[in-house]
N, C-alpha and C positions, 0 to 999 in steps of 0.2 A: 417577529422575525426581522431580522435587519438584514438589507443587502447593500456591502460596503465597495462592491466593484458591481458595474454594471458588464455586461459581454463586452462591450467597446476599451473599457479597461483592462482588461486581462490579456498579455501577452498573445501573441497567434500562436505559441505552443499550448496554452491555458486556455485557451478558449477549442483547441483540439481534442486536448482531454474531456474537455467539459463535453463538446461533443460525444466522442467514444463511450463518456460514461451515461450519457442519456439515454441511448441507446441501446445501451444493456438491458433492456426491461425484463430479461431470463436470469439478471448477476448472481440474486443468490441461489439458484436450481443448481447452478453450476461452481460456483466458488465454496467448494467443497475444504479445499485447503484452506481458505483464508478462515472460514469458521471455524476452524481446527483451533486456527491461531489465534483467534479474539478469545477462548475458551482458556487457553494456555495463559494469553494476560490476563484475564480476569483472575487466576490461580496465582496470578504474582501479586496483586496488587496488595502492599502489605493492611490496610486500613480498611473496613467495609462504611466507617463513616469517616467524610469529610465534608471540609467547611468551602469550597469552593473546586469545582472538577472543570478542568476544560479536554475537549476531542478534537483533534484535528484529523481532518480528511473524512467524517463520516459516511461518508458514499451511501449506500440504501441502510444504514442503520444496524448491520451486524452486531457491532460491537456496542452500539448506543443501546439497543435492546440488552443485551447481556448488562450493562452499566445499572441500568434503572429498574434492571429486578433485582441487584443484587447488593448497588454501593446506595448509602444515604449519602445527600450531600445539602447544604441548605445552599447551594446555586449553583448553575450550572451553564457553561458556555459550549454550544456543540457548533463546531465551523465544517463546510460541506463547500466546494467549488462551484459544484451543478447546484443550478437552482431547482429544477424540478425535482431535489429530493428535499425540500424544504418541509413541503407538508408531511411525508412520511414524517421523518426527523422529528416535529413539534407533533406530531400524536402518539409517539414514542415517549415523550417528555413534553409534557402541555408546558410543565413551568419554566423548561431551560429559555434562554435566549439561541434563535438560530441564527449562525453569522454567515452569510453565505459571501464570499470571496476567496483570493488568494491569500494564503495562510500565512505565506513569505513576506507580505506586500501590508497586510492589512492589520491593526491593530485588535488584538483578541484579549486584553487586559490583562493584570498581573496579578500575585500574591495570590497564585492559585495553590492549593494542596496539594493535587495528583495530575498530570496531565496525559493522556492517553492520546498515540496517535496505531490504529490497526492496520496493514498494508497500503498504508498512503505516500509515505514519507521517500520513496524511491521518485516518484514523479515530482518531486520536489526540483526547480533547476540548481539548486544547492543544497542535497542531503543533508551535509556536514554540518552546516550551518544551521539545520535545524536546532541540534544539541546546543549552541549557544543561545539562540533565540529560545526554548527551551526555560534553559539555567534561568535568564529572564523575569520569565513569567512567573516561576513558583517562589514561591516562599520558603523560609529558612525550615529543614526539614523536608521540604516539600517531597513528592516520587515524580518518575517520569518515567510510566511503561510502554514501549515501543517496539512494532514489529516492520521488518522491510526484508530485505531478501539479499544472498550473496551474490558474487559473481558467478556462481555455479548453475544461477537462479535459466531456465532457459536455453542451456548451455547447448541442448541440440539444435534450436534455434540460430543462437549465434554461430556456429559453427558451418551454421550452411548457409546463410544468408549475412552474416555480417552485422546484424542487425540486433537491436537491442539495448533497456537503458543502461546509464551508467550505475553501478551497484560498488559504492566503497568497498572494501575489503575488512574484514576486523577488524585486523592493527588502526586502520585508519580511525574507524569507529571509536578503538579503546582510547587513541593520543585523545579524538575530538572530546569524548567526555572529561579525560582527565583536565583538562588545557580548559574547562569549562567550570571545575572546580567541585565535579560529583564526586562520591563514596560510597563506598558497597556497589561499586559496580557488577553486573553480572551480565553478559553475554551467552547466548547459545545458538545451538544452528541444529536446524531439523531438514533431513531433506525427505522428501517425497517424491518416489518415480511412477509417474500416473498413466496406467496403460491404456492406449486407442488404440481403435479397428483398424485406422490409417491414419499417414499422416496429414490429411486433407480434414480430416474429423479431430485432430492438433489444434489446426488452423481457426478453424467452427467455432469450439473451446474459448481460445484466446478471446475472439472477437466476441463473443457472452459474455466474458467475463471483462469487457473494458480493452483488450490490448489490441495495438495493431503493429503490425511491423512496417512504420511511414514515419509520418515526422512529428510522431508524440514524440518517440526515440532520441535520446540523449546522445549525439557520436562527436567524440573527439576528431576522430582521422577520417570523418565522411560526413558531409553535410548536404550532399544527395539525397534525395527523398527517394525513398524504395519503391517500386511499384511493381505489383504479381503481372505476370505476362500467362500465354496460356502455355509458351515453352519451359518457361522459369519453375510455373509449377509443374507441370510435370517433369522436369530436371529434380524439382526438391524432392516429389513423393518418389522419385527412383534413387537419389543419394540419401535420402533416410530410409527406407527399407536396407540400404545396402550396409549404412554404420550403423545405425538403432536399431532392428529389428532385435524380437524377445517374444517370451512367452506368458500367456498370462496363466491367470490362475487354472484355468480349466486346460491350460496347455497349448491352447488356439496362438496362433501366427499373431503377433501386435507389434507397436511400435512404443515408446515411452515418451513421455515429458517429461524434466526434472524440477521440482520445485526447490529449492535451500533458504529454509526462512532464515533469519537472524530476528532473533527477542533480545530485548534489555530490560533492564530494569535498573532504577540508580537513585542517589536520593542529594539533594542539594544540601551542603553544606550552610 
């Protein structure tokens, strides 16, 4: 294992995250969607053998599990922020190298094959710039399958709180790749509207799953740090019953969450 940022190095939003996601110790019970999505890249990845794979963001190993049952590769670079997911990670893949830092910041080598990054790439402080750092790393040929989410991502969320990261748009997404010098681009969006008992059991959700509404959050026009009060929420759980309320399957009173993934898939010229 290599750790090429210590906690003292990592930005105070980096080292927020990294918090949040330690604390997830329920992530995969609950990140129901995201495994959806690591499932849907693995079905894109055009090659199940390659000569060198790198992962960014692997958080508890979702998608590095689906990786190592299914791609051969004769090397393998898996990079993870949170340290305490290092040993999952390397018993998942005894042989890969674990790079644990920021992914942005930190050198992950290059003239890889395939790179994969699963629901990571949003917490990025510069999404867009992943796709050229990216270009980068792979080799002539090379793919690069990636999953992050739209502006739609949350959308009850930001709507009543204001709150939430920043999620490029397609268009943005398509110039970034193009302007990067990929082909056979392919983009898609899946949304998912996930039904709870309440919106307080929303809230529950998020924070299992890594999120908070404070200052992970990316805000252009607000650099306030959010913080629940015991009026606020219950102002929220009455103004979402009042816009989101729905039914579920069995007909029962609920509320929804919206997910909108965004997949790519692309290949380096």
């Amino acid at each position: 294992m290599k750790t090429l940022d210590t906690p003292d190095d990592l930005s105070a939003r980096k080292q927020t995250i990294a918090r949040h996601f330690a604390s997830a110790g329920d992530y995969d019970q609950h990140a129901n969607i995201q495994q959806t999505v690591c499932q849907y890249l693995l079905e894109n990845i055009a090659q199940s053998k390659q000569s060198s794979v790198l992962e960014m963001g692997a958080g508890t190993g979702q998608m590095t599990r689906l990786l190592a049952e299914h791609i051969q590769s004769q090397h393998w670079v898996i990079n993870e922020l949170c340290s305490e997911q290092a040993a999952t990670l390397q018993s998942i893949l005894p042989t890969a190298d674990i790079v644990i830092g920021d992914a942005e910041t930190i050198d992950l080598e290059s003239n890889h094959s395939l790179i994969v990054s699963a629901n990571a790439v949003q917490w990025f402080d510069d999404p867009l710039n992943f796709v050229t750092q990216s270009a980068r790393s792979l080799q002539t040929g090379g793919q690069l399958v990636f999953s992050t989410f739209t502006p739609n991502n949350f959308l009850q969320i930001k709507t009543l709180t204001g709150q939430g990261l920043y999620y490029p748009d397609i268009d943005k997404w398509q110039s970034a790749l193009v302007d990067a010098g990929f082909e056979n681009i392919e983009l898609s969006t899946q949304r998912f509207d996930l039904p709870f008992p309440t919106p307080y059991a929303i809230l529950k959700h998020m924070q299992l799953t890594g999120v908070s509404t404070n200052q992970t959050q990316v805000q252009s026009d607000n650099t306030q740090t959010f913080m629940w009060t015991k009026s606020r929420l219950k102002q929220f759980e009455s103004d979402y019953w009042q816009h989101f309320s729905a039914q579920d399957e069995a007909g029962q009173p609920c509320v929804n969450l919206t997910y909108e993934v965004l997949t790519v898939s692309v290949f380096k010229t």
